[in-house]
PAZA-802633 format. One record per residue (C-alpha): residue in one letter; chain; x, y, z. Coordinates in nm, 3 decimals. Layout:
residues N
<lumza res="A" chain="A" X="X" Y="Y" Z="Z"/>
...
//
This chain:
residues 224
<lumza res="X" chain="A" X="20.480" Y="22.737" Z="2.787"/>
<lumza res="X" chain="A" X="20.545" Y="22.863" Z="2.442"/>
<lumza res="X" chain="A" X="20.667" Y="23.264" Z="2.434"/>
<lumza res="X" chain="A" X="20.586" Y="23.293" Z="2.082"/>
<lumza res="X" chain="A" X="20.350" Y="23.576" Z="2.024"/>
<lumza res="X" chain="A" X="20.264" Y="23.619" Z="1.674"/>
<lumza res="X" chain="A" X="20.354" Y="23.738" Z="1.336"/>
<lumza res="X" chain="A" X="20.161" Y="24.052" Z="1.360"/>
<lumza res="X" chain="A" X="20.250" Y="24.326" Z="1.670"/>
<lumza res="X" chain="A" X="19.990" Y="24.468" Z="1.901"/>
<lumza res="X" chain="A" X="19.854" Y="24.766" Z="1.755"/>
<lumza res="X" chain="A" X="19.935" Y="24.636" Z="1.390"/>
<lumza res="X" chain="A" X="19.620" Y="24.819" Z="1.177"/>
<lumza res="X" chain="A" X="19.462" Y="24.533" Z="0.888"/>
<lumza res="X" chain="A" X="19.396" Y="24.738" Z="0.556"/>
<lumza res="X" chain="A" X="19.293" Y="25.056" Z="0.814"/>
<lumza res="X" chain="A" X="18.988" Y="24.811" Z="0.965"/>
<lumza res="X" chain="A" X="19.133" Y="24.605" Z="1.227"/>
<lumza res="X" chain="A" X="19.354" Y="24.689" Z="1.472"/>
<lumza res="X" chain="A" X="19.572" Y="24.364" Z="1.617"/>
<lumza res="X" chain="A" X="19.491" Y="24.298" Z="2.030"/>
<lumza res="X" chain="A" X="19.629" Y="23.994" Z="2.116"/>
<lumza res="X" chain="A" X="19.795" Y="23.704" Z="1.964"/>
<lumza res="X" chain="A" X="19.569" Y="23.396" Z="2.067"/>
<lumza res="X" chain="A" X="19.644" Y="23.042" Z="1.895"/>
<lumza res="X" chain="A" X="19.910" Y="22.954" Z="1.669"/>
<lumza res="X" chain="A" X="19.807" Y="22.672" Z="1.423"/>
<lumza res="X" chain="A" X="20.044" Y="22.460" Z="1.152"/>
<lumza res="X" chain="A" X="19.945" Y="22.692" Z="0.858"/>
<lumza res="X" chain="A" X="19.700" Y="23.021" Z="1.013"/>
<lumza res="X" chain="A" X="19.774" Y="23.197" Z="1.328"/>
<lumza res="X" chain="A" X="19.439" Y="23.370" Z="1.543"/>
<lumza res="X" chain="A" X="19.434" Y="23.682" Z="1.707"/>
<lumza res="X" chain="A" X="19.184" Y="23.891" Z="1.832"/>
<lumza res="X" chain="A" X="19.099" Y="24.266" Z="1.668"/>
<lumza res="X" chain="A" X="18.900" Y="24.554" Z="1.697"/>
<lumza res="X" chain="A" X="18.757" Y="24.724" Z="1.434"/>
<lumza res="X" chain="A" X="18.679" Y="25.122" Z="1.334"/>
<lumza res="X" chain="A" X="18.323" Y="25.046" Z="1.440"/>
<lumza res="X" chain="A" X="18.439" Y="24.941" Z="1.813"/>
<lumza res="X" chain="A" X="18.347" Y="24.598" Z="1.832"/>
<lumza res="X" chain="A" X="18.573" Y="24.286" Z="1.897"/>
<lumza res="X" chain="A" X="18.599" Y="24.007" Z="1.611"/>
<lumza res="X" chain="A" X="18.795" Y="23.747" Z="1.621"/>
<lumza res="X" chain="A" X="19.073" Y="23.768" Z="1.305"/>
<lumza res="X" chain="A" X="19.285" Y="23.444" Z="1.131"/>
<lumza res="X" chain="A" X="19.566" Y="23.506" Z="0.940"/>
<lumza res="X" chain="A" X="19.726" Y="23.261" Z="0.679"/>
<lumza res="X" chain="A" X="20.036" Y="23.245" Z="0.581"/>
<lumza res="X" chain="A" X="20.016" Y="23.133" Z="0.213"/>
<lumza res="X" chain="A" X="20.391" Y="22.992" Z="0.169"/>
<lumza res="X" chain="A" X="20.236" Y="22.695" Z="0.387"/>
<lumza res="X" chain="A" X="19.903" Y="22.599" Z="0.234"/>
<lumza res="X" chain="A" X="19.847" Y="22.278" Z="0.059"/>
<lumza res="X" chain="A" X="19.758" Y="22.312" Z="-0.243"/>
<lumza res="X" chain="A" X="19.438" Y="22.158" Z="-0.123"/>
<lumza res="X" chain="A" X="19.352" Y="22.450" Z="0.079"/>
<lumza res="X" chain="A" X="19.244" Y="22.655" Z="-0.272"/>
<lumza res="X" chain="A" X="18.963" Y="22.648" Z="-0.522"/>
<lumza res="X" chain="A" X="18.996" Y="22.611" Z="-0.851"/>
<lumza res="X" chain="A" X="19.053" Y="22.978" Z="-0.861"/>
<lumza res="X" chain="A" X="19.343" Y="23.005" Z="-0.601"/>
<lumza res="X" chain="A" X="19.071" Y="23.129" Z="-0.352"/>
<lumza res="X" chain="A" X="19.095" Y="23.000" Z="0.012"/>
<lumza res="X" chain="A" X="18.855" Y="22.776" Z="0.091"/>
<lumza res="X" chain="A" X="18.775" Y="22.826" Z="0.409"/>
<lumza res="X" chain="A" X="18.678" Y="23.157" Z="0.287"/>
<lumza res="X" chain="A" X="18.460" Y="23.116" Z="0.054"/>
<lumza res="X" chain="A" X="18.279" Y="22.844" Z="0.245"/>
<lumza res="X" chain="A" X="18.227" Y="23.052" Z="0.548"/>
<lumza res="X" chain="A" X="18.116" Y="23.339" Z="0.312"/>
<lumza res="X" chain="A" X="17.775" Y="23.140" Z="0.208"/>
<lumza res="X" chain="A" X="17.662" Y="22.991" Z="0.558"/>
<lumza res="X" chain="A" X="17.467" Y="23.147" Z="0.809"/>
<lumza res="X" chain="A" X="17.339" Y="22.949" Z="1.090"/>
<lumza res="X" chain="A" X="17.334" Y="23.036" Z="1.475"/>
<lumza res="X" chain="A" X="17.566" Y="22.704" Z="1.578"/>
<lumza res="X" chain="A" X="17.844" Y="22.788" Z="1.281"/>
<lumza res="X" chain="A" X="18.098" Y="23.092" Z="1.324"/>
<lumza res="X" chain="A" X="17.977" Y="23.359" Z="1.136"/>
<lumza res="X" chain="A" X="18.212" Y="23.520" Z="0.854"/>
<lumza res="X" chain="A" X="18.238" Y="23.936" Z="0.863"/>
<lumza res="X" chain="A" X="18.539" Y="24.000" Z="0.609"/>
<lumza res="X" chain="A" X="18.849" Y="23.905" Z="0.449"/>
<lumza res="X" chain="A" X="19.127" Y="24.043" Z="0.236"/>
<lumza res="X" chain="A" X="19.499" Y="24.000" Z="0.179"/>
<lumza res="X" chain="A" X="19.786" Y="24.209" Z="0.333"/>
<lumza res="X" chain="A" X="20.142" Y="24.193" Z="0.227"/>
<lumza res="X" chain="A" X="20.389" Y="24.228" Z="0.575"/>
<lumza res="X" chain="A" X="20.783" Y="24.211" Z="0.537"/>
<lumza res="X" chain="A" X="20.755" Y="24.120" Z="0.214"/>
<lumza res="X" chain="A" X="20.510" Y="23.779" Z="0.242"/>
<lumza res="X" chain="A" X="20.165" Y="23.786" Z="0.091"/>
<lumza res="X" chain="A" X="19.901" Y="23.680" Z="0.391"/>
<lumza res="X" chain="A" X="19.524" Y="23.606" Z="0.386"/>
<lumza res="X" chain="A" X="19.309" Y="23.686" Z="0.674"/>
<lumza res="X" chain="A" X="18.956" Y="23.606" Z="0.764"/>
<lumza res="X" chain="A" X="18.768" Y="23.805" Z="0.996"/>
<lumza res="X" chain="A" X="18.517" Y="23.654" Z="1.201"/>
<lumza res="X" chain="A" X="18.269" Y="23.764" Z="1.454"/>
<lumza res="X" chain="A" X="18.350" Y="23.705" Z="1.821"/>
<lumza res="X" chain="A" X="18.256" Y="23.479" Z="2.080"/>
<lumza res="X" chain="A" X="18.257" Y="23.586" Z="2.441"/>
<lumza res="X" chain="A" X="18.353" Y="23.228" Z="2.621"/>
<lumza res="X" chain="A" X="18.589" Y="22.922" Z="2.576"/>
<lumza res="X" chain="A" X="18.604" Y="22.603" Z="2.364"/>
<lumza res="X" chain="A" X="18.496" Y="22.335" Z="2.441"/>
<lumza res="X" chain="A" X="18.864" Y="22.155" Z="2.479"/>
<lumza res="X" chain="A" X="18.920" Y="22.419" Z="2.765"/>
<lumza res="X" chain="A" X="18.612" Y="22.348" Z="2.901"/>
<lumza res="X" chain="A" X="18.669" Y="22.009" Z="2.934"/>
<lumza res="X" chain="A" X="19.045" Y="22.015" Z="3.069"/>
<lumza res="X" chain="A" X="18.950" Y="22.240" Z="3.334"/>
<lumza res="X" chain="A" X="18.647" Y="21.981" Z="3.531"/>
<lumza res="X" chain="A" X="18.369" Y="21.681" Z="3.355"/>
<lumza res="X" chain="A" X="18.048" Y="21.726" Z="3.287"/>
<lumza res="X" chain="A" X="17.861" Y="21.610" Z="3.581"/>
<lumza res="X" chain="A" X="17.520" Y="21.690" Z="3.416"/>
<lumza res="X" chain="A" X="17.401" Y="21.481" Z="3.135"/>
<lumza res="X" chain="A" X="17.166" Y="21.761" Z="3.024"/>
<lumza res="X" chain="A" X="17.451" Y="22.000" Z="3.005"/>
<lumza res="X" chain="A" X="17.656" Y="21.782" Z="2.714"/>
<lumza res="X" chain="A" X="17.303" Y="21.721" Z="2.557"/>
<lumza res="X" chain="A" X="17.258" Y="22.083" Z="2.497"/>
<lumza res="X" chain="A" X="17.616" Y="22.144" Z="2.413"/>
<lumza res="X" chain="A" X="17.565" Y="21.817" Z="2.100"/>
<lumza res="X" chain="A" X="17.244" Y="21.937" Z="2.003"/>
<lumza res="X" chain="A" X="17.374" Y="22.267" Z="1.908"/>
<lumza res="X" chain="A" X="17.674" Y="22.086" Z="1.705"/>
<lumza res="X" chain="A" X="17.423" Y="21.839" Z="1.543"/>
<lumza res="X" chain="A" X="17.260" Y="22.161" Z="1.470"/>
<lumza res="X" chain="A" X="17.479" Y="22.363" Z="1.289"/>
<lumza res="X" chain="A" X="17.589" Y="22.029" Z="1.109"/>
<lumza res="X" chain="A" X="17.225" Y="21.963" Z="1.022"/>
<lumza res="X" chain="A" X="17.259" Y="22.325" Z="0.769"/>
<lumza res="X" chain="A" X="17.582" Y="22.222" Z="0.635"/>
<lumza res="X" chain="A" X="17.515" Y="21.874" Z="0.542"/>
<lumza res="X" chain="A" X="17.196" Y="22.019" Z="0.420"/>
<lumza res="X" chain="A" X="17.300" Y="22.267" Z="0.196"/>
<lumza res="X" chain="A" X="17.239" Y="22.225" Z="-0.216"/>
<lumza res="X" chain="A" X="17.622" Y="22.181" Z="-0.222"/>
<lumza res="X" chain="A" X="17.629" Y="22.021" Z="0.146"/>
<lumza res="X" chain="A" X="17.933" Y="22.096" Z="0.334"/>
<lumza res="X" chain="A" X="18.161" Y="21.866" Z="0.544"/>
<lumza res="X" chain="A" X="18.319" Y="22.027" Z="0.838"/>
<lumza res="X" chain="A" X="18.618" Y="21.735" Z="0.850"/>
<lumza res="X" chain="A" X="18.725" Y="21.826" Z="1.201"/>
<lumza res="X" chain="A" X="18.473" Y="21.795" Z="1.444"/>
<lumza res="X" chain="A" X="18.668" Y="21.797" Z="1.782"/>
<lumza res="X" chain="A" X="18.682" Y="21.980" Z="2.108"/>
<lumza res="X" chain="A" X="18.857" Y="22.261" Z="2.042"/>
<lumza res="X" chain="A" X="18.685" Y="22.346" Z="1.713"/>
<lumza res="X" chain="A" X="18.366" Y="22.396" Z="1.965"/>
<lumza res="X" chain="A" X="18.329" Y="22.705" Z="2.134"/>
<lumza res="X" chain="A" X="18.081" Y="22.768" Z="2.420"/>
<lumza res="X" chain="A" X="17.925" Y="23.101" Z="2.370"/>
<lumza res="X" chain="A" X="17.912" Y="23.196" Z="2.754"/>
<lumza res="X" chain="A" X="17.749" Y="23.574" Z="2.675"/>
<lumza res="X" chain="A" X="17.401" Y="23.437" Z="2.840"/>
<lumza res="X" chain="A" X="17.261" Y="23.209" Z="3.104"/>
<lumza res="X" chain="A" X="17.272" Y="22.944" Z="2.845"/>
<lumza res="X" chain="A" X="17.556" Y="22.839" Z="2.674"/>
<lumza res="X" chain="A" X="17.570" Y="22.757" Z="2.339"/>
<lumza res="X" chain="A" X="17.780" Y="22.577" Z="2.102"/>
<lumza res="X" chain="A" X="17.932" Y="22.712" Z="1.793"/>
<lumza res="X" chain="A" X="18.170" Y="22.558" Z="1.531"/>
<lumza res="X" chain="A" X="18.460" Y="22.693" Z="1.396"/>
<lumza res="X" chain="A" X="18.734" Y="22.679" Z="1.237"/>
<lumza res="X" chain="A" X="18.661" Y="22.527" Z="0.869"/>
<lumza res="X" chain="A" X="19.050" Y="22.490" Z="0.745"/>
<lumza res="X" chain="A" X="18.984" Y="22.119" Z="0.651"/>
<lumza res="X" chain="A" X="18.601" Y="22.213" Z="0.541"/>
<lumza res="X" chain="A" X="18.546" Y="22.073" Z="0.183"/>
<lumza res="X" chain="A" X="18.215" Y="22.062" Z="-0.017"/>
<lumza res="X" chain="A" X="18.061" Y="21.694" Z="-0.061"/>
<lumza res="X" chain="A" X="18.128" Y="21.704" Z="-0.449"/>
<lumza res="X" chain="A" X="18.465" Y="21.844" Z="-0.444"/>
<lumza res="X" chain="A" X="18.692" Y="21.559" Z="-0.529"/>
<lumza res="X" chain="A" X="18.824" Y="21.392" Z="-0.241"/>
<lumza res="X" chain="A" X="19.196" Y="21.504" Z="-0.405"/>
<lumza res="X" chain="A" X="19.155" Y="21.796" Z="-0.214"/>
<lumza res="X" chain="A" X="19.084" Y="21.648" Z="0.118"/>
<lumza res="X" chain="A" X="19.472" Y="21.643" Z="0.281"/>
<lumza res="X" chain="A" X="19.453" Y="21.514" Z="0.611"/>
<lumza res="X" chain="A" X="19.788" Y="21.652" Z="0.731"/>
<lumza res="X" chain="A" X="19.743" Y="21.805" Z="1.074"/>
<lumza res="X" chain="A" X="19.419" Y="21.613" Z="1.155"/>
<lumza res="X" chain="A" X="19.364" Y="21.498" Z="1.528"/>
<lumza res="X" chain="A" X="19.320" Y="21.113" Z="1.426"/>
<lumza res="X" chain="A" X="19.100" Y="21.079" Z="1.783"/>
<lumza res="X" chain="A" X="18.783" Y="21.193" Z="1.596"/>
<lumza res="X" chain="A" X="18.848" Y="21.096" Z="1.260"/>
<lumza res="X" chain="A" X="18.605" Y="20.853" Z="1.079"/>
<lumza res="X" chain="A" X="18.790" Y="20.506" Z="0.970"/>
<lumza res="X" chain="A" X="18.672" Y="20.605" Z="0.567"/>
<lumza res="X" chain="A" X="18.852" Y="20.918" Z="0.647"/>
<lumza res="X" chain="A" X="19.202" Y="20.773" Z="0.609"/>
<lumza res="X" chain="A" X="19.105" Y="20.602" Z="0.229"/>
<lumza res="X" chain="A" X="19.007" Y="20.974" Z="0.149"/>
<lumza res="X" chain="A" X="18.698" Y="20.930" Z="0.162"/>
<lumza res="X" chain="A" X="18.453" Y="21.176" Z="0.365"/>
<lumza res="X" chain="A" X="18.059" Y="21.231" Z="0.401"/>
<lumza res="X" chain="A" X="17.813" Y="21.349" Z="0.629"/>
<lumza res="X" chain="A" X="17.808" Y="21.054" Z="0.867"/>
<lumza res="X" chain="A" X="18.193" Y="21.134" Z="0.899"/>
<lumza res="X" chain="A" X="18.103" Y="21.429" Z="1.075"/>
<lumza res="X" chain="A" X="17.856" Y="21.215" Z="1.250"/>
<lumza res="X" chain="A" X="18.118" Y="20.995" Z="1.362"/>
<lumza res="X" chain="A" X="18.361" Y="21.248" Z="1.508"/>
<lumza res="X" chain="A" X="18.046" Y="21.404" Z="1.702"/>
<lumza res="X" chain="A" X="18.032" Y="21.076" Z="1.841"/>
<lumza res="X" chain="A" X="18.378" Y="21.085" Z="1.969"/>
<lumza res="X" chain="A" X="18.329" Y="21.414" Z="2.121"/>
<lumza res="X" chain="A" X="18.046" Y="21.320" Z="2.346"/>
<lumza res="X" chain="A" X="18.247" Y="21.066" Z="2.451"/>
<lumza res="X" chain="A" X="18.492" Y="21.262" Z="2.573"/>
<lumza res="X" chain="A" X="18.238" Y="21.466" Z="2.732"/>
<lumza res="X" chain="A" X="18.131" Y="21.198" Z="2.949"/>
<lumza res="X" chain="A" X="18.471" Y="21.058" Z="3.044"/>
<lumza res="X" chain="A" X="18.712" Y="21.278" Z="2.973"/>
<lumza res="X" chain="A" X="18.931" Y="21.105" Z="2.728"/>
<lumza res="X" chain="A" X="18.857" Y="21.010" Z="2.414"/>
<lumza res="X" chain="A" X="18.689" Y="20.676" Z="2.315"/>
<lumza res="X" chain="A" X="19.099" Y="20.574" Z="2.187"/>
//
């Protein structure tokens, strides 16, 4: 098991806000931890380091994308955005993206640890997905999520019922963006749609990869 534990020390304090908990995921270009903020509630906070961004990973306007997306959505199956800013630590320039928190697991964890033995239970768990897709793809500047896979589902275990939310948008890119700005670098090529690797993307590309997730669900692998 990795020891590695972060750029940013317990107890670090984000612009006087956030104060650092725990060092939860490292990722090829953001790292996750989770924060509390001076109003006493947990959020979960990512932080990029901006020396390894593609180039794709900015509007035309050197803003993050996965910010500003996230800053115009709203939906009950989509992480919801709560701030974001820029910090400068040891002399490198960061971005970070604060983001409510979810009390449970994703659904990658889920999975690894036993199979869904109840057909209803990965039902509900799609349906939310489909959901939260449904908004994005029909938004007046519809949104592709790009990386629909297990562990970019979390189960929100906070009441009887779980539900599904999606997160992390890194490789999120508007349908009318160019599809120069779509770098698939990093991708998990199990749920990627075959127009996917010609550059193209759409809405039924999500579709596809939602595909490959139930599948997963219901064996355990996925379908390749």
């Amino acid at each position: 098991m990795s020891s590695y534990k972060g750029i940013l020390p317990k107890g670090f304090s984000i612009d006087d806000k956030y104060s650092i908990l725990l060092f939860i995921k490292q990722g090829s270009n953001a790292e996750t931890y989770r924060v509390k903020g001076t109003d006493g509630n947990l959020y979960f906070l990512k932080l990029f380091n901006y020396s390894k961004l593609h180039r794709s990973a900015f509007d035309s306007d050197n803003n993050l994308l996965e910010i500003e997306l996230l800053k115009n959505v709203k939906h009950d199956n989509i992480v919801s955005y709560k701030d974001s800013g820029e910090i400068i630590y040891e002399g490198k320039k960061f971005g970070y993206l604060v983001l409510n928190f979810i009390a449970g697991e994703t659904l990658a964890e889920r999975i690894s640890r036993e199979l869904f033995n109840n057909f209803y239970d990965v039902q509900q768990i799609i349906i939310d997905v489909l959901n939260g897709l449904n908004y994005l793809h029909s938004l007046p500047d519809p949104i592709i999520h790009n990386e629909i896979t297990p562990q970019n589902i979390m189960l929100d275990l906070s009441s009887n019922t779980p539900k599904a939310i999606i997160i992390d948008f890194g490789y999120a890119r508007s349908f009318h963006q160019s599809t120069r700005v779509y770098n698939k670098v990093g991708l998990n090529l199990n749920y990627v749609a075959s127009e996917c690797f010609n550059g193209l993307y759409s809405p039924q590309s999500d579709i596809f990869s939602v595909g490959a997730v139930m599948y997963q669900m219901l064996f355990g692998l996925p379908p390749w």
